[in-house]
C-alpha positions in Angstrom: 84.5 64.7 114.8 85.4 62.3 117.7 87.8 59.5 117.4 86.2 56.1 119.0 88.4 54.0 120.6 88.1 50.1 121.5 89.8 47.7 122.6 89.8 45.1 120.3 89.0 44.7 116.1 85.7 42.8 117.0 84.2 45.4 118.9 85.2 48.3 117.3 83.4 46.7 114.4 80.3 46.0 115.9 80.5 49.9 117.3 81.2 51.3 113.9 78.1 49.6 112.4 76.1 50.9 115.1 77.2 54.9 114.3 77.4 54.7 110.9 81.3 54.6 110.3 80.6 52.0 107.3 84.1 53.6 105.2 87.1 51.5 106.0 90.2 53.7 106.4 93.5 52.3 107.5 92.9 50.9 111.0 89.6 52.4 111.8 86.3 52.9 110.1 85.0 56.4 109.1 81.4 57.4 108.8 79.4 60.6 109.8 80.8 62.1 112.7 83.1 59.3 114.2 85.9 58.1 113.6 86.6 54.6 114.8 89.8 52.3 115.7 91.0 50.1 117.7 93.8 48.8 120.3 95.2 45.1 120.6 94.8 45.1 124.1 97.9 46.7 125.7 99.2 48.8 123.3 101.6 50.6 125.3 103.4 48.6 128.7 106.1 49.3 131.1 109.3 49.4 130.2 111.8 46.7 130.9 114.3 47.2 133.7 117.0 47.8 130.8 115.3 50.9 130.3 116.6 52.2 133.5 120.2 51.8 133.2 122.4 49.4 131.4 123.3 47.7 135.1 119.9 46.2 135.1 120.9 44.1 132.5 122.6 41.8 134.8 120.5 39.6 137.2 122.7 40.8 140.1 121.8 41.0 143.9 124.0 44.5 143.8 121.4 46.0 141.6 118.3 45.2 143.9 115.9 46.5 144.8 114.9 48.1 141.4 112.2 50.7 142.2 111.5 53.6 138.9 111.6 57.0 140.2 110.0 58.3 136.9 108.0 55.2 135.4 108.7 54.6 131.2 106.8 53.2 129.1 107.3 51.5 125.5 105.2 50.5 122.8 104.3 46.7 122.8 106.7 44.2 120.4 103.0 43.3 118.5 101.1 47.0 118.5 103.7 49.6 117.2 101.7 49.6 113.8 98.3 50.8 115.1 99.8 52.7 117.9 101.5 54.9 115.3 97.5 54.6 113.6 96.4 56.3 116.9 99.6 58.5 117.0 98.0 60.2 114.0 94.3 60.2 114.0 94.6 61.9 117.5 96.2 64.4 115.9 93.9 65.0 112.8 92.8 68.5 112.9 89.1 67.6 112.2 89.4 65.0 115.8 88.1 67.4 118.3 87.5 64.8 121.4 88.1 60.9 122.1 85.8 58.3 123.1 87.3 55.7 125.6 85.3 52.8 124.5 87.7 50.2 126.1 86.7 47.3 128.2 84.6 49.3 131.0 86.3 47.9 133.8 89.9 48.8 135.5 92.2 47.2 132.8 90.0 48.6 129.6 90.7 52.3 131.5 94.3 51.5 131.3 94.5 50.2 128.0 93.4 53.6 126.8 95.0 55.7 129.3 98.4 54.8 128.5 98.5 54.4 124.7 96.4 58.4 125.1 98.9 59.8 127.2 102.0 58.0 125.6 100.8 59.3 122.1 101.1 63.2 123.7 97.1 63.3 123.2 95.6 66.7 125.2 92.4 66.5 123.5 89.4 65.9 125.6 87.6 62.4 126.4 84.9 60.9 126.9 84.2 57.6 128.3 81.7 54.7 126.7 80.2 52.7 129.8 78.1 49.5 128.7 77.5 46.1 130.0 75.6 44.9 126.7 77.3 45.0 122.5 73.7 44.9 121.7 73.0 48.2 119.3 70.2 49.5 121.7 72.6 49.4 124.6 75.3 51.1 122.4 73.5 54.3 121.1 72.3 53.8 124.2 75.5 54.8 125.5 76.6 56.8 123.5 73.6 59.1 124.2 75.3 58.9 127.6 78.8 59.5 127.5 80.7 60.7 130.6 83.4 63.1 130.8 86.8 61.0 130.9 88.0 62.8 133.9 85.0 61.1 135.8 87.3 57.8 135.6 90.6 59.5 136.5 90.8 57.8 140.1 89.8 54.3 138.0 92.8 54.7 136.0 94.9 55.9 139.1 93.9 52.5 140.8 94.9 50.7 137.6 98.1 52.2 137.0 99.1 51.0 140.8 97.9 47.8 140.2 100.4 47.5 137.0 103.3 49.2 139.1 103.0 47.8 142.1 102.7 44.0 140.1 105.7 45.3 138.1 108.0 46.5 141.3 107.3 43.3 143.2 107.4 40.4 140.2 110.5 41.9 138.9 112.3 42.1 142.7 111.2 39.1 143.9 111.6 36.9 140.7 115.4 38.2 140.3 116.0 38.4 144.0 115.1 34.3 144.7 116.0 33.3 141.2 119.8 34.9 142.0 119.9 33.5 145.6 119.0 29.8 144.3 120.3 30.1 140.7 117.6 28.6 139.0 114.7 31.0 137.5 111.8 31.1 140.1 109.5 33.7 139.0 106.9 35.5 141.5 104.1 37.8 141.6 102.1 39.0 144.2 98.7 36.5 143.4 100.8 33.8 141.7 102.4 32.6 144.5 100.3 32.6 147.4 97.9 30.8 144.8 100.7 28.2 144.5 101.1 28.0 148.1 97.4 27.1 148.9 97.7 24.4 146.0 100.7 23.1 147.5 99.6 23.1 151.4 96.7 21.3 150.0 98.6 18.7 148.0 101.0 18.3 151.3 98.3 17.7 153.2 97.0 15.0 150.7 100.2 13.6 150.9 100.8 13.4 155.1 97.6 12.0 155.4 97.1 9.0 156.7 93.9 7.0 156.4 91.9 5.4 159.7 89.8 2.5 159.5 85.9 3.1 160.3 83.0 0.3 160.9 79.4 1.2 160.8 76.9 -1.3 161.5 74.0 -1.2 159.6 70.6 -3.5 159.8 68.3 -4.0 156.7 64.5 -3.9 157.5 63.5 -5.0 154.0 62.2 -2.0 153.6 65.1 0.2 154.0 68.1 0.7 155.9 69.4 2.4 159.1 73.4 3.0 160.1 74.7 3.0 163.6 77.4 5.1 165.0 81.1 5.2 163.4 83.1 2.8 165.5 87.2 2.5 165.4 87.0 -1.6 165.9 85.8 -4.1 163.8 85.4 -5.9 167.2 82.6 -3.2 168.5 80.8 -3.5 165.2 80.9 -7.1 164.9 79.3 -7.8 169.0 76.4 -5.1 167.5 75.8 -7.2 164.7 75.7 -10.4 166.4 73.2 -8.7 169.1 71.0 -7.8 166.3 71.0 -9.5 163.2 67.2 -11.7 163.0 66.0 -9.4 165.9 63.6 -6.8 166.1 63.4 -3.4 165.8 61.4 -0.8 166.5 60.9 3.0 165.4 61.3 5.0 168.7 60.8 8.2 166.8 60.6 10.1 163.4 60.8 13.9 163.1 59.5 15.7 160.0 60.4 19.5 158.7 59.4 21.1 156.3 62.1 23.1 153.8 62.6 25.9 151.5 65.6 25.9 149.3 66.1 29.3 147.6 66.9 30.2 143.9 70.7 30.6 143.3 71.9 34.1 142.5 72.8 34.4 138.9 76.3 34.0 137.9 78.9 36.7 138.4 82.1 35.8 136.2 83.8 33.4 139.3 80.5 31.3 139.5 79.9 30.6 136.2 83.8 29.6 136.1 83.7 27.3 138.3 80.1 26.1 137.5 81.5 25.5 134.5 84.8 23.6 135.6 82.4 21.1 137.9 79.9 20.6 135.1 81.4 20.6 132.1 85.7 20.4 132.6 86.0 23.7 131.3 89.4 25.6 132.2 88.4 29.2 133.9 90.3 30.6 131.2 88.2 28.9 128.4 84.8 29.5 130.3 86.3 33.5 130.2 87.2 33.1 126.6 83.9 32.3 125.6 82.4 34.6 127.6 84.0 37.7 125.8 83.4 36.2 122.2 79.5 36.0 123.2 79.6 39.4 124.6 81.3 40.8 121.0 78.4 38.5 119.4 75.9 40.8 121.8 74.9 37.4 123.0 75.3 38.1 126.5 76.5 41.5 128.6 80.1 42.1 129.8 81.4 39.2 131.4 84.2 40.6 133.5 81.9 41.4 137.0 81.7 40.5 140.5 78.1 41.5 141.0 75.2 38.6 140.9 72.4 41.4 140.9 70.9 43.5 138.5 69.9 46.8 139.0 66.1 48.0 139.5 66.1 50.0 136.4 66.0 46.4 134.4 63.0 44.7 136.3 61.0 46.0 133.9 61.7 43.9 130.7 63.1 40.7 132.5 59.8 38.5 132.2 60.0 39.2 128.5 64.3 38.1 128.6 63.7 35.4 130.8 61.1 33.8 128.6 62.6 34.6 125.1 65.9 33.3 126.0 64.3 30.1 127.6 62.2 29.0 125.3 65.0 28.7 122.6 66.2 25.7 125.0 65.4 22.6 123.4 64.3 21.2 126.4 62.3 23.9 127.7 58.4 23.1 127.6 56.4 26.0 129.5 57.2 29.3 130.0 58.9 29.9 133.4 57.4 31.8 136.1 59.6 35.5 136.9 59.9 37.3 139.9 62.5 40.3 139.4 62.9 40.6 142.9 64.8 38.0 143.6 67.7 39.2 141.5 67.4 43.0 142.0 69.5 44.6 144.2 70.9 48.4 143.2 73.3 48.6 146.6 74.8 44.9 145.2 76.4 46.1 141.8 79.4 47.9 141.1 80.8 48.4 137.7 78.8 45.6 135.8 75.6 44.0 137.0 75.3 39.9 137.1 75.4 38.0 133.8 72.6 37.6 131.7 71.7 36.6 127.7 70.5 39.5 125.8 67.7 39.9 123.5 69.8 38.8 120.5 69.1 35.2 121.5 65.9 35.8 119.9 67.3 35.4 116.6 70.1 33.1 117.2 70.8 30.2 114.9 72.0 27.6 117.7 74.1 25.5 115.0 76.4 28.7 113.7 77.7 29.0 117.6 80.9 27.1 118.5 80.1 24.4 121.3 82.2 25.7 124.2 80.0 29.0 123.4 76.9 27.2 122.9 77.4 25.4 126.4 78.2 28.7 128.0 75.1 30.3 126.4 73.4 27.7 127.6 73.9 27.3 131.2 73.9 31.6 131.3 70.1 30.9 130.2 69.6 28.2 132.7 70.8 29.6 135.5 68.7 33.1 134.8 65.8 30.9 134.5 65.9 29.6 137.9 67.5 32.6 139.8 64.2 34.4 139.2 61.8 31.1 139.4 59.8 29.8 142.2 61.3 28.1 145.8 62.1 24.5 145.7 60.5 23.2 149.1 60.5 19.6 150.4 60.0 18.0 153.6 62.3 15.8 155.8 62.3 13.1 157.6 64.6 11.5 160.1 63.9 8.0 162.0 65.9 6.6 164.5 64.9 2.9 165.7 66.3 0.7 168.4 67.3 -2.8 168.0 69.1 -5.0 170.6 69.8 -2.0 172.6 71.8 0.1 170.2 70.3 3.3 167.9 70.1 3.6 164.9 69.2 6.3 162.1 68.3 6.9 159.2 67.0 10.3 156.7 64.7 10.4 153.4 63.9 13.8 151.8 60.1 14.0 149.5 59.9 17.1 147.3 56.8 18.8 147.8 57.1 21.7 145.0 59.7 21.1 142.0 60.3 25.2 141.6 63.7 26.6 139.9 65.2 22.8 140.3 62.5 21.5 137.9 63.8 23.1 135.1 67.3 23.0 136.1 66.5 19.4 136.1 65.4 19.5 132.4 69.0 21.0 131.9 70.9 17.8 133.7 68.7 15.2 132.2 69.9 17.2 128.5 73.4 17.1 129.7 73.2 13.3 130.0 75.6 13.3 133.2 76.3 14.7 136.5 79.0 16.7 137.8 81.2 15.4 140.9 80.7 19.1 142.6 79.9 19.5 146.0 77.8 22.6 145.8 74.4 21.8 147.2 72.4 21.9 143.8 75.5 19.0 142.7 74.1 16.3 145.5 72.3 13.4 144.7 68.9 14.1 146.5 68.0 11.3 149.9 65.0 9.4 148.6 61.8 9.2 150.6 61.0 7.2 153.5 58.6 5.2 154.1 55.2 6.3 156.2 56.6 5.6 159.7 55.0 5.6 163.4 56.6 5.3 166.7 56.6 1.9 168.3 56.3 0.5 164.9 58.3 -2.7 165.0 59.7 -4.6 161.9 60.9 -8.1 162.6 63.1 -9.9 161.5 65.9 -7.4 160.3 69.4 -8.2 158.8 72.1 -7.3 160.2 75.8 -6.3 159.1 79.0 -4.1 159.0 80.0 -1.7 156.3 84.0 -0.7 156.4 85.6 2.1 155.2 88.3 4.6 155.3 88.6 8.4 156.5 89.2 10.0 153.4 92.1 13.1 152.5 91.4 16.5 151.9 90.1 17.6 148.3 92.9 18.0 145.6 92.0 21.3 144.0 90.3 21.9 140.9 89.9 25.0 139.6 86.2 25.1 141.0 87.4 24.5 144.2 90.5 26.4 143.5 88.2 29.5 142.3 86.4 29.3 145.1 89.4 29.2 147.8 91.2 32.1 145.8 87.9 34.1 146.5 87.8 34.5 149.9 91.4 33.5 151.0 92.4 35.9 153.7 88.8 36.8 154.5 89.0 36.3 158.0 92.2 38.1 158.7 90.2 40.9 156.7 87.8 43.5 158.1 84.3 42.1 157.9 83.6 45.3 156.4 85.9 44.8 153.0 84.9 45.7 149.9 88.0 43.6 148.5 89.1 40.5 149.5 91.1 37.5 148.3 93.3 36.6 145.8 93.1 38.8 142.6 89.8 39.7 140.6 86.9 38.3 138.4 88.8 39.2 135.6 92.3 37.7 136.8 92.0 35.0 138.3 91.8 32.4 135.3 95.1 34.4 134.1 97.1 33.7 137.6 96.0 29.8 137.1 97.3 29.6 133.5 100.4 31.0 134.0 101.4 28.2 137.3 100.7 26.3 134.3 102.5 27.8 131.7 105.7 28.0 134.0 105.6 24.7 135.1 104.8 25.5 138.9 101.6 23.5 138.5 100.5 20.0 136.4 97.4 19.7 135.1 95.7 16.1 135.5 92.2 15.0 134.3 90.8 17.9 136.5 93.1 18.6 138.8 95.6 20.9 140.0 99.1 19.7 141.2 101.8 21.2 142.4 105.0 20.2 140.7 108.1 19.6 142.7 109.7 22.8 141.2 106.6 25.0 142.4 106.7 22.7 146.1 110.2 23.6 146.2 109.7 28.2 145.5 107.4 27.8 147.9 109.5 26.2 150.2 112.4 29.4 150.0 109.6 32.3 149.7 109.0 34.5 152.7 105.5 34.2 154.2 104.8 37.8 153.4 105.0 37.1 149.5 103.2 33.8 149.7 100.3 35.0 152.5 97.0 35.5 150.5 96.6 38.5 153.5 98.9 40.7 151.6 97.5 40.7 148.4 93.7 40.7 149.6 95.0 43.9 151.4 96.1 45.6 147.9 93.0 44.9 146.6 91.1 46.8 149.3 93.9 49.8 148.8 93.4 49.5 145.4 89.4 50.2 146.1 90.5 52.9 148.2 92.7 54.6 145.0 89.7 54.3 142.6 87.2 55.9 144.9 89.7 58.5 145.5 90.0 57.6 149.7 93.9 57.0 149.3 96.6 58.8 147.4 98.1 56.5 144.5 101.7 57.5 145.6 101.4 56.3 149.3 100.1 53.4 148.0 102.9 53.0 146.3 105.3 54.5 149.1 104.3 51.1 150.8 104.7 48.7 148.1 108.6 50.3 147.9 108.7 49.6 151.5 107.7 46.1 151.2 110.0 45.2 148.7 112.9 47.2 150.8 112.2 45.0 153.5 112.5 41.2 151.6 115.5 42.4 149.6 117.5 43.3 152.9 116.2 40.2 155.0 117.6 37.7 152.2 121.1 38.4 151.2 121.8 34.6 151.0 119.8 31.3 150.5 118.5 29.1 153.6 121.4 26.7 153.9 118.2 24.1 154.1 117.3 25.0 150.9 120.2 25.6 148.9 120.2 22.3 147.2 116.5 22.4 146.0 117.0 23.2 142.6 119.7 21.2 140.7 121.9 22.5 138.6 121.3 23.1 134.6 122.5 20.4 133.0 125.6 21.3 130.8 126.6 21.4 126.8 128.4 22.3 124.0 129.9 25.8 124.9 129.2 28.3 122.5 130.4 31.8 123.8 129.7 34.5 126.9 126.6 35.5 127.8 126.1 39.0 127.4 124.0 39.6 130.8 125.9 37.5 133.3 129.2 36.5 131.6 128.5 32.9 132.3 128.7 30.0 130.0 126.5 30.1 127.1 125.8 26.1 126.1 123.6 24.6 123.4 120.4 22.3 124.1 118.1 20.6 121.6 116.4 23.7 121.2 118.2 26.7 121.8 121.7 28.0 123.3 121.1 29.0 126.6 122.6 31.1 129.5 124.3 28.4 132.0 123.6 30.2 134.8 120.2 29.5 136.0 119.9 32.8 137.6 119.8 34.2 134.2 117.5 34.1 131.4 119.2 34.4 128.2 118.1 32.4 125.6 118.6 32.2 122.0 115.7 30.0 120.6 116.2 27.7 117.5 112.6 28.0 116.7 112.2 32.0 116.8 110.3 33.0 113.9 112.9 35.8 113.1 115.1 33.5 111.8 112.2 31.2 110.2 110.5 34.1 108.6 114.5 34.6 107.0 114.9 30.9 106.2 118.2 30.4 108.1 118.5 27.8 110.9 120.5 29.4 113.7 123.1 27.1 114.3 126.1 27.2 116.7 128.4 28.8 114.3 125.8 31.4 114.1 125.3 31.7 117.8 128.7 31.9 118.2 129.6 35.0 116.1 126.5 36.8 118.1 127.7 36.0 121.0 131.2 37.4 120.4 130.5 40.6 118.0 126.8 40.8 118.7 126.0 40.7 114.5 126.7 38.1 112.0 126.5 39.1 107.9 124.5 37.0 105.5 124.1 37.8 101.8 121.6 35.5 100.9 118.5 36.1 103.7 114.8 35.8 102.4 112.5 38.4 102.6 109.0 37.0 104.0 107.0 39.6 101.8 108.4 39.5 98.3 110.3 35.9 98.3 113.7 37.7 96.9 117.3 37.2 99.2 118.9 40.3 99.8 122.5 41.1 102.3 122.3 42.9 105.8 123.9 42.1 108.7 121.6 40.5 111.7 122.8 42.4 115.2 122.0 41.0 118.2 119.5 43.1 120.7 119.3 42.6 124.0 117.4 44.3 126.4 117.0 41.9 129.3 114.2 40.8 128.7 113.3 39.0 125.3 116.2 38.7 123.1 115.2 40.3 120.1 117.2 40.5 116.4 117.7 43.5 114.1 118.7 44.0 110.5 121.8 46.5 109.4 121.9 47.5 105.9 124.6 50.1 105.5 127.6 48.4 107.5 127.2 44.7 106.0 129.8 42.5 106.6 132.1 44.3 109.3 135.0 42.5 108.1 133.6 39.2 108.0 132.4 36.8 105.8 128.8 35.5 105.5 127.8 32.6 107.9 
């Protein structure tokens, strides 16, 4: 029997139906010869510092730099339950091999590797690789399952990518936070992410805006613009000179052009396609992205590939027109060349994104709209990628009038092509985005037939003013796109990796500046927030260069195709952090003010970590110190799951003894009170609570 493992409920589902395991068991589903569970994505995670010596407790310069000589690992706070539920059905005698059927990607190997090998699992594996949840592409393969070993460099790369994120948030964010007593935190992708959005908002912010005059005459027929001029004074003597005047064409040029069908979407261009178009976060456009892959309604989102491989030529005409023709505004079936989307040497892991045949029976109305959307512009943008060329002809005039040129350009479509039915798709939308990608520009309109020498009198004359205008303010298209290629040219042209994080990360990295207040959110765009100007302002340029990161990434290729050993790539991620934790010993005297202090309270007791003041706020009691991240949250659903409000007497007592004794807590499951004694635990990270039975009150009377 083989035990099937997924990543998530949903798919483990959809792969159970598919092999027969209809019997529900507890966390899995049995059937023929599988058995089939499930993870909850990371089961199993590093360890906390804590777990390498009680000193790490403390958020102490003395204790830096903190670098695992044997790494530990610990079951996640949410997944101990079906860990143990994978604990034992590895170990079922009748379970003679395992079926990776994670994520099929770098993190999906990692998922599995670490809950397999912290679970003491020597049985053999196999590993599921599929870009499709539909059921042919599952039996598919599982017809075609690889030996697990095959992926062991995959999961080597991984596992760096985890340690080497661990060794150098965890330094860095205790290392600055100490140094400017206020919590800072930092990661390797995160923060030259915030630096880009903060150069960019300090360069919105220096500039300054210059005056421009263009003169412009009206034929009647159309208009023509002169050269940018700094005076008003030079535009207004070339207005006077030609207002009521003549002027004639001294020549028109005509080419003819042929614009290309886009590529189809790998993950980042459908993010931000989806950003300009519709205002969608990156991390919503991912999020329904996986739920229509676990629907089978399109393949595996995570990819950096916009090709498809030769092998699915064959039955893309059929695809392309099925899926197309459920469009309500799709009238004729579209024309398909394969050709123009095939490329084998062009995909990795996961070829483009593409619908699958399930759209063929899909009831439009039972989809959510952020999925429908999605769905929709996937289809779309198939459509065109493999549709005719769009080719038009232009047309520039330039014309003379009281001695001064000017020009002007039309544009006149020839053939519609992909961008007629991409046009079908705005005109349904019923707006247009404010992108500046090519296929986001308001076309030029046509000119009219023109001949040299051709003279139209009398014209009108006038000035148009206007302003230079300050670099772009990101949003997270234009973020997207500058995380995707920053430090590309400091890279080797021939770089497999570069720029700032992955496909699959990038619209994490973005939500979490969020999350932590580094970055502000408004209508669309991304602001830095003085707290994030300010960490930028103390961080080293070799944690906040985009170069660095975009040079793990290509190591991190290197581990996976098994060119570098994992532990040098590691011996120089050690060195790295080495080197910042010697250079800064004590803050920039220029910067030593940035952060202000925590405001102060009610003092309740010591804090356990640091020994510093612990006060109360409105919504917790928290470590004074801003170095130090102790909290004790009014909110926590430990105590509302108990029915007690922790208040400061509370507080207090576990502060001072570390437990407090209640005889009249609520159990969440059966409604009855019952007595134990709530003891504080605290492992420096997330304070967590657990509950003593057998030594009650400890002396002390119920709070």
């Amino acid at each position: 029997m083989k035990l099937v493992i997924a990543e998530k409920p949903s798919v483990s589902k959809s792969l159970a139906g598919v092999l027969g395991a209809n019997e529900r068991g507890d966390g899995c589903f049995i059937g023929g010869s599988y058995i089939v569970s499930w993870c909850f994505g990371h089961l199993v995670e590093l360890a906390r510092p804590a777990a390498y010596g009680e000193q790490y407790k403390r958020w102490a310069y003395d204790t830096l730099p903190i670098l695992p000589d044997a790494w530990k690992y610990t079951p996640s706070d949410s997944g101990k339950k079906q860990l143990e539920i994978l604990r034992a059905l590895m170990k079922r005698d009748d379970v003679e091999s395992i079926v990776n059927a994670c994520d099929a990607g770098r993190e999906g190997e990692l998922i599995f590797r670490l809950v397999y090998e912290y679970c003491g699992c020597q049985k053999p594996t196999e590993r599921l690789w599929i870009s499709s949840m539909e059921d042919a592409a599952i039996r598919d393969g599982f017809a075609k399952l690889r030996d697990g070993a095959d992926y062991a460099n995959l999961f080597g790369a991984a596992l760096c990518r985890a340690q080497a994120d661990w060794v150098t948030g965890i330094n860095a964010t205790r290392l600055f936070s100490i140094l400017y007593e206020s919590t800072l935190n930092v990661g390797r992708v995160q923060s030259p992410t915030l630096a880009m959005i903060v150069s960019r908002e300090a360069a919105v912010q220096s500039f300054t805006p210059e005056p421009f005059y263009i003169p412009i005459i009206d034929t009647g027929t159309f208009t023509v613009s002169g050269e940018k001029l700094r005076t008003p004074e030079e535009a207004e003597s070339i207005r006077a000179a030609c207002d009521g005047g003549d002027a004639t064409v001294l020549s028109v040029e005509k080419k003819r052009k042929i614009e290309a069908p886009p590529k189809l979407y790998d993950l980042t261009s459908l993010q931000r396609h989806a950003n300009r178009l519709l205002g969608y976060t990156a991390q919503q456009t991912l999020d329904y992205a996986q739920s229509l892959y676990e629907k089978k309604l399109m393949t595996y989102p995570r990819t950096d590939s916009n090709y498809i491989t030769g092998d699915m030529a064959a039955g893309l005409a059929e695809l392309v027109n099925l899926a197309a023709m459920r469009l309500p505004f799709a009238k004729v079936p579209v024309s398909v060349d394969p050709s123009l989307v095939v490329d084998d040497g062009k995909v990795t892991d996961h070829h483009a994104l593409l619908p699958t045949n399930t759209v063929r029976g899909l009831d439009w109305d039972t989809l959510p709209t952020g999925e429908r959307n999605i769905l929709t512009m996937l289809i779309v943008r198939l459509a065109c990628a493999v549709g005719e060329a769009h080719t038009f002809e232009t047309a520039e005039a330039v014309l003379e009038c009281g001695g001064f040129q000017f020009t002007t350009k039309g544009k006149t479509v020839l053939h519609e092509g992909w961008k007629g039915f991409e046009a079908l798709y705005r005109a349904a939308l019923k707006k247009k985005s404010a992108g500046s990608d090519a296929d986001d520009e308001q076309d030029e309109g046509a000119l009219p037939e023109l001949s040299e020498g051709q003279v139209f009198s009398p014209v009108a004359a006038s000035v148009r003013e206007g302003k230079t205008a300050p670099p772009k303010r990101y949003t997270e298209d234009l973020l997207l796109a500058a995380m995707e290629t920053a430090g590309a040219e400091e890279m080797p042209d021939d770089a497999e990796r570069k720029g700032l994080g992955t496909p699959a990360t990038r619209a994490g990295i973005i939500e979490k500046l969020v999350k932590t207040g580094f970055v502000e959110r408004k209508k669309k765009l991304l602001i830095p927030s003085q707290k994030g100007a300010n960490l930028i302002a103390v961080l080293p340029e070799e944690i906040k260069s985009p170069l660095l990161t975009a040079q793990w990434e290509q190591k991190l290729k290197q581990v996976e195709r098994g060119e570098l050993a994992g532990g040098t790539f590691m011996d120089g991620i050690a060195t790295l952090v080495k080197g910042f934790v010697t250079a800064h010993t004590a803050p920039l005297p220029e910067f030593a003010s940035l952060f202000a202090e925590r405001p102060k309270g009610a003092v309740v007791g010591k804090c356990p970590r640091c020994g510093a003041d612990v006060i109360e706020s409105g919504k917790g009691f928290f470590c004074s110190s801003r170095a130090c991240k102790f909290a004790l949250w009014k909110d926590s659903r430990f105590w509302q799951a108990k029915e007690k409000k922790l208040d400061k007497k509370i507080a207090a007592a576990l502060l001072s003894e570390g437990r407090v004794f209640f005889s009249d807590l609520k159990s969440a499951r059966t409604g009855k009170q019952y007595a134990a004694a709530i003891v504080l635990e605290d492992d420096g990270g997330k304070v967590n609570y657990k509950l003593d039975f057998e030594q009650k009150s400890n002396g002390r009377k119920s709070a």
